[in-house]
Each structure stands twice: as C-alpha cells, then as structure tokens.
C-alpha positions in Angstrom: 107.4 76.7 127.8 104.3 78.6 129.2 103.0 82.2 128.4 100.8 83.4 131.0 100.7 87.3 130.9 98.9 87.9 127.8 96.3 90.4 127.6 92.5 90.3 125.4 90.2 93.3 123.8 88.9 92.5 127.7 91.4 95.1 128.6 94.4 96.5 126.1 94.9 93.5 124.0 94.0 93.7 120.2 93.0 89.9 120.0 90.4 87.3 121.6 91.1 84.9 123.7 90.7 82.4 121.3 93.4 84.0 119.2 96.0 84.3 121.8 95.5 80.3 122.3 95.7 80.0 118.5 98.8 81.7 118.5 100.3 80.0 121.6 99.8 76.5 119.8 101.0 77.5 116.5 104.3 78.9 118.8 104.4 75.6 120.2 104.1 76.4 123.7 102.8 73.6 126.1 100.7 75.5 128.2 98.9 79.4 127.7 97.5 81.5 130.4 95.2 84.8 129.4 95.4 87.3 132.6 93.4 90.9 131.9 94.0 93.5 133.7 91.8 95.0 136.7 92.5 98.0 138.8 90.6 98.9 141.8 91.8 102.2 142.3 91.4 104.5 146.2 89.8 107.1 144.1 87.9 105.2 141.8 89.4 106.1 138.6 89.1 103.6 135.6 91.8 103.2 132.3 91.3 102.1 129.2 93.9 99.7 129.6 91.7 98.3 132.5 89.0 95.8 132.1 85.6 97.1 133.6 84.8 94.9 137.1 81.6 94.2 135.5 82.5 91.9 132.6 84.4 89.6 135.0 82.2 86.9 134.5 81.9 87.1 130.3 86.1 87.7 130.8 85.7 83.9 132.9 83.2 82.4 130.3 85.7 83.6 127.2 89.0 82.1 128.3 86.8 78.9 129.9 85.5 78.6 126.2 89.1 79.2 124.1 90.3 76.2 126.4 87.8 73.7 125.4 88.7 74.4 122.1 92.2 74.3 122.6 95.2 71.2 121.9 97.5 72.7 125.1 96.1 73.7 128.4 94.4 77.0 128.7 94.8 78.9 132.3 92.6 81.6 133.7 94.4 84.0 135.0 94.0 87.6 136.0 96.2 90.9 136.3 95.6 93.0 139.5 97.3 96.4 140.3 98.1 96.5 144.4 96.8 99.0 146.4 97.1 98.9 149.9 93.7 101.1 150.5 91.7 98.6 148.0 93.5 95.2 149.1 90.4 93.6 151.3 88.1 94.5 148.4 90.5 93.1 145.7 91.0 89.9 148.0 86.7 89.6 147.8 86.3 89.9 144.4 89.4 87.4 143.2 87.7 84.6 145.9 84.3 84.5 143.6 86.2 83.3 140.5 88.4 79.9 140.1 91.3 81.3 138.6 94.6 79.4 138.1 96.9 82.4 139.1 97.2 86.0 140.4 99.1 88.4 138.7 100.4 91.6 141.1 101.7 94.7 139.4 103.0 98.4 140.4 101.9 100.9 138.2 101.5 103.9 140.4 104.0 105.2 143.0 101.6 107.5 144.8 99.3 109.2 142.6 102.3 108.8 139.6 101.9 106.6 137.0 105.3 105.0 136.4 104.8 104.2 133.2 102.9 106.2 131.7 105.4 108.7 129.6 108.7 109.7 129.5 108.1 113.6 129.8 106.7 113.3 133.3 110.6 111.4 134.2 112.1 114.3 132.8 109.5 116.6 134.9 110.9 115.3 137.5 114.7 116.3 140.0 116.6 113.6 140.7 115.5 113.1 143.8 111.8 113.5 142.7 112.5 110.2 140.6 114.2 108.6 143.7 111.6 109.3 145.8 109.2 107.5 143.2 111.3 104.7 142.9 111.7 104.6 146.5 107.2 104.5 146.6 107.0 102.0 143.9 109.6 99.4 145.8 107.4 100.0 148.9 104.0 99.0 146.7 106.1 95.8 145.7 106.7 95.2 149.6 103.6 95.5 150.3 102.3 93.7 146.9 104.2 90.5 148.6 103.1 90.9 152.0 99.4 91.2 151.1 99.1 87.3 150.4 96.9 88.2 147.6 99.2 87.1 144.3 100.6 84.5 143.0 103.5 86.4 141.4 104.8 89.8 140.6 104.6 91.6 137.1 107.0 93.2 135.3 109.9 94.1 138.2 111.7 97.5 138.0 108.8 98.9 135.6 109.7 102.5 136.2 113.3 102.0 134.1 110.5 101.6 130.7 112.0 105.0 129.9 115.5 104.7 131.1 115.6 106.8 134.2 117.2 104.1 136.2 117.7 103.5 140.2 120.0 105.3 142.1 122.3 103.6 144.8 120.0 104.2 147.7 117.2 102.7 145.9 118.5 100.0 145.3 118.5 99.3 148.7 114.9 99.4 148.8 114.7 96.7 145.6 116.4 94.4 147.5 114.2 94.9 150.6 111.3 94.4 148.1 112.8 91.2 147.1 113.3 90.2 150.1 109.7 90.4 151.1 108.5 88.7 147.7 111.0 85.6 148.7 109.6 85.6 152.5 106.0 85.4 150.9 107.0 82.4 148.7 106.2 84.1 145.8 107.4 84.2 141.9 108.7 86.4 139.7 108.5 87.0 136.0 110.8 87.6 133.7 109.0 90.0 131.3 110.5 89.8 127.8 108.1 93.1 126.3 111.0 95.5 128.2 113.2 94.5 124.8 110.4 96.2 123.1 110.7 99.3 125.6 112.7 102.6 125.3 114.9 101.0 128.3 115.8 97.6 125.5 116.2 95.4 128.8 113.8 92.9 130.1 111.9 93.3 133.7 113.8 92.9 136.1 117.0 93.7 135.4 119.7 91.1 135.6 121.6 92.0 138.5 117.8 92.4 140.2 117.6 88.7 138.8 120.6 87.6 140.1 119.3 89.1 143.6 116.1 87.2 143.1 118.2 83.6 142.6 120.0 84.1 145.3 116.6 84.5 147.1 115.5 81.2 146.3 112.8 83.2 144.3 111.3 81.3 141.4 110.3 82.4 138.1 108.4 82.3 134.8 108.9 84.0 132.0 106.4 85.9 129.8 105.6 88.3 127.5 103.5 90.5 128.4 101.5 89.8 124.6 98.9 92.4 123.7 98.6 90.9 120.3 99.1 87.3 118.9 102.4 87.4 116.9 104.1 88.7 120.5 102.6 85.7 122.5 106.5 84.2 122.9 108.8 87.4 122.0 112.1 87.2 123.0 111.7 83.7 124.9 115.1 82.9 123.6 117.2 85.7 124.9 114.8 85.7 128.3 116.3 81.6 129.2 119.3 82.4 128.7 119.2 85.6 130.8 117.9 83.0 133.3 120.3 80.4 133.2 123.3 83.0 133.7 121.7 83.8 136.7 121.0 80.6 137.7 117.7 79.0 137.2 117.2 75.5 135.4 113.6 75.4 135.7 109.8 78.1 135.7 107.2 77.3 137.6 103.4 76.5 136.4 100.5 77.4 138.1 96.5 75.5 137.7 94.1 76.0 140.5 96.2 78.3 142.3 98.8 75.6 143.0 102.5 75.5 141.6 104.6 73.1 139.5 107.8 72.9 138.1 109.3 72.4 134.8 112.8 72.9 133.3 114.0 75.9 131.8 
C-alpha cells in the first residue's frame, strides 16, 4: 500500500518529514508520499494550516533528504487549494519544482470555509447550505478541468460536520465526477473522515460507487497530520473499495501513473 496525503510542521502536521517516512516503514507500507499544503488565495489571505510560498524550496530539500534515508520510496508531493482566479499563477509556481504528484482540494465555496466549524452549518437555511454545496461541486468541476492536479482530495468535504447533500446537489456531484473522469484524473479515498464528526470516509460510498462506474481510479490515504495516523483505517477504506468495485490504486513518481492491486 502507498500513503501519499500526509502532512509536516511545513504546514499543520506535528512531525518531520523524516518521521512520517519512519512511521510509513515501521507500518509497512511500500511506498510514502509527503504533500503540504499551499493556498494561493484571490485575496491574499494566508492559514496556519498553509505552508508559506516562501519555504518551497527547504519543503523540496526536506522530503528530498527523508528519502535518501529511507528503505521504501519517498514521493514529493504537494497539496494545492483550487481557485479559478489564482489557477495560471498556481500552474507557474508547481512547473519550478519536480514533484511526483499534485494534490487538488476544495476548502472554500465562495468566500466559506467548508470546513472550518460546525456553527457556521448551523448558521446557515437550508438552502444556504445547498447553495454552498452547490459552489463547492462547481470548484471540484473546475478543480478537474484546470489540468493542474493529479488527483482530488478529500471528496464531499463539506459533510465533516454532518450537514449532508440534498437531492438537487447531488446532481451537481455527479456532474463534478463527471468532469474529474473526462480529465483522467484520480480520486482518493480519505480514511481521516472516520475520525470526523460525519464517522464516514471522503467520498461517500454511493459517490464512490458513481466514481467506479466512471472508470475513475483511486488511492487511498490518510490525510496523516501526525505519525501514528500515517495508515488509519486502511483496512475498512479497501474494503469500502472493493464493494464498489476496484481491485487495484494507482502510484504516481515524476508525475506519471502506475498501478498496483488493491
């Protein structure tokens, strides 16, 4: 198995990059990917979950150095959130560094952060919530169609605090999906939604289920921002994938994908 959304102290994570590999070899995993988190945001705000663009090349040097000392291949990856106003800029900056893979996410659906707390759901009508379900399934469309990633993060994110899809946006996921599968992209299934208020991985498994039937492929990850939760829940995650359908993940090194059985 491979775990290749794991974050550092580059962005949120508690642990070096060093230690995640540490951890991914003691797990026995054949393969470990580190991919911080950057956000180039229309307004220029910055997070603390975000890693500051200007330690980009000591993030490179760090995971570059954890994999020479490593037993199981060490991939450089990175973590971007999609914005269509930042996308050219986002596309420049990724093209200076050789990384193995390109994480795309959705965390805001306008100027909301979907998952950010669970009061500002309840703030929220009904159809305010739809409507914000409705934006973040656009950002995935557009996520897909941007040519930027190599696969999406964490799909149907806004359910972290249980305030699920209604019917009509539904419709919309599907659409998403539909543009993820025309871009050739993956998917991941993202085990640390177990560990959310919602107790369900990302996506769910009828989205899954849409996703196999798309001929979409996937990995599955964790999400780890601390060693002991490099491989959390891999168990329960394969066999959420084999009732949809998959026998095998996909790999990624130098941008390019492989295949191995689930």
């Amino acid at each position: 198995m491979t775990s290749y959304h794991n974050h550092t102290l580059f962005s949120d994570g508690t642990a070096t990059a060093a230690d995640m590999v540490t951890a991914a070899q003691q797990a026995g995993l054949g393969e470990v990917g580190i991919s911080d988190h950057i956000v180039i945001h229309p307004q220029g705000r910055t997070f603390k979950w975000g890693m500051p663009l200007n330690r980009l090349e000591e993030y490179v040097a760090a995971v570059r150095e954890a994999g020479r000392n490593a037993h199981i291949p060490v991939r450089l990856g990175i973590e971007a959130d999609f914005f269509e106003e930042t996308a050219d800029q986002l596309r420049e900056l990724l093209g200076r560094y050789p990384f193995d893979y390109v994480i795309g996410s959705v965390h805001f659906a306008g100027g909301f952060m979907v998952d950010e707390s669970r009061k500002k759901w309840e703030d929220l009508s009904p159809l305010q919530r739809d409507e914000k379900w409705s934006a973040y399934w656009g950002g995935i469309a557009g996520l897909a169609r941007s040519g930027i990633f190599d696969f999406v993060a964490h799909l149907d994110l806004p359910k972290r605090f249980g305030f699920a899809m209604e019917e009509n946006t539904s419709r919309a996921a599907l659409a998403a999906l539909d543009a993820v599968a025309r871009a050739g992209m993956a998917i991941e299934i993202n085990t640390s939604g177990w560990s959310h208020p919602v107790k369900e991985a990302y996506p769910s498994p009828a989205l899954l289920q849409a996703a196999w039937q798309r001929k979409i492929e996937i990995l599955v990850n964790a999400d780890a921002h601390n060693p002991r939760d490099i491989d959390r829940f891999f168990g329960p995650a394969k066999l959420l994938a084999r009732e949809a359908g998959y026998t095998q993940t996909v790999r990624f090194a130098g941008r390019k994908r492989s295949r191995t059985p689930l």
